[in-house]
N, C-alpha and C positions, 0 to 999 in steps of 0.2 A: 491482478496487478503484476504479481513477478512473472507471469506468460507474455505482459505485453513488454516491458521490462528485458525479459529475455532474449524479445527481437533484436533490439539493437545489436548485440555480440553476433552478427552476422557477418558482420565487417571487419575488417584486420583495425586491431588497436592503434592506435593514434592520439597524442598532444595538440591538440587544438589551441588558437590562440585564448578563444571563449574557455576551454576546459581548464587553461592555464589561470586566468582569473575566478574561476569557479572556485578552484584550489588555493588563493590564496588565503589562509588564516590556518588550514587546516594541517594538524602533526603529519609528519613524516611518516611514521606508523598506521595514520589512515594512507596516505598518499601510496605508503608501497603496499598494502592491502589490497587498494584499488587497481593498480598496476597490476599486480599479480591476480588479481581477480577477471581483468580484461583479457589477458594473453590467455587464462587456462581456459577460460568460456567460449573464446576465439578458436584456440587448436581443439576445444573437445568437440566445436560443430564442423569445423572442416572433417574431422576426422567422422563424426557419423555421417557426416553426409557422402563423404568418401568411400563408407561401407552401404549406404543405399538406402538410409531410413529417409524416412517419409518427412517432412517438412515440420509437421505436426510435433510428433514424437520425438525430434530433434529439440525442437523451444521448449516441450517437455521437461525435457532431460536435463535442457541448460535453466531453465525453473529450477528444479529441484536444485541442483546447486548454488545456484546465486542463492537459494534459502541458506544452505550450510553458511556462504561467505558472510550474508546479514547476521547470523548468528555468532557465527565469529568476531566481524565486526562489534557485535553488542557485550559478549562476555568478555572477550580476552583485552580489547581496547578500554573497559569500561568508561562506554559513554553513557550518558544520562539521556534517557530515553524520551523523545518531544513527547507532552502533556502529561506526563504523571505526577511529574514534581510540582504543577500546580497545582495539584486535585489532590494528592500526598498533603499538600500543605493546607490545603480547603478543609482536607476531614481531619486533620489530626491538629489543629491550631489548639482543641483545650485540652489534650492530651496524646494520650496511643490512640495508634488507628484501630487498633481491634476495641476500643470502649467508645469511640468518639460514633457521635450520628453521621449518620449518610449526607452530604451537603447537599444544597437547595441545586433543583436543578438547574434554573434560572442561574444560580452563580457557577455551575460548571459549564453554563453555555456559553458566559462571559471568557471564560478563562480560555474554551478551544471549543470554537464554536464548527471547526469541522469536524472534528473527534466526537462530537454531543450531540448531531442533529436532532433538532424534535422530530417527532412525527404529526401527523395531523387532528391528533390526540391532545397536543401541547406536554405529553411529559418521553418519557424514556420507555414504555412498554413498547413489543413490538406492535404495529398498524396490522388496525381488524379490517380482513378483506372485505372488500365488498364488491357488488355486483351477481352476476348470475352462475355464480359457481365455475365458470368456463365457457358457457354451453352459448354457443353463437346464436345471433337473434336472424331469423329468415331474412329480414329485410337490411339491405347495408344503411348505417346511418348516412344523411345526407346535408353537408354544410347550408346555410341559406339560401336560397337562390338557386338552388342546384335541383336537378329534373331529370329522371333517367329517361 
């Protein structure tokens, strides 16, 4: 996700009229955050790409930091982080979280249901593979109707 994320800063930074309403609500301390997070992502790819690196290596490199900036962004702004506070408040409603039960998963699918995907399992283990280990079958499968 921050490799594809990364692409974007390919471009020289810009206020857009869309980016400007995107930004409405949010502090000033996120805004120049983001600001300063676009120009340094901006001149640090002109500049390897200037020195020759490889296209790869470059969104690489601007990964790796846009990590640092999220980071930043989360401790020193302290923002409340999407889905925990509802799952914070799922497991610990009759006490501490360290004595409280684990909550049903069914109610943590309600609360962020992209953060909880089932598997086809119906709970939260990871999905037992299945099939032939890897190992390709001779013959190519063929849709209906279809006749080589």
């Amino acid at each position: 996700m921050l490799v594809e994320c990364a692409q974007h800063f390919r471009k020289a930074p810009r206020i857009s009229p869309a980016l400007t309403t995107r930004q409405e609500g949010q502090s000033e301390q996120v805004k120049a955050l983001s600001w300063r997070m676009q120009n340094r992502l901006y001149n640090r790819y002109v500049k390897l790409k200037a020195r020759g690196k490889t296209e790869t290596k470059i969104i690489v490199a601007i990964a790796r930091e846009l990590s640092a900036f999220l980071w930043e962004l989360q401790n020193k702004l302290k923002l409340p982080m999407p889905g925990v506070a509802p799952i914070a408040a799922a497991a610990g409603e009759s006490g501490t979280a360290h004595g409280a039960a684990a909550p049903n998963p069914a109610e943590l699918r309600q609360l962020d249901p992209i953060c909880f995907p089932l598997n086809p399992q119906g709970d939260f283990s990871p999905p037992v593979p299945q099939g032939s280990g890897g190992k390709r079958s001779k013959k190519p499968i063929l849709a209906k109707g279809m006749t080589l």
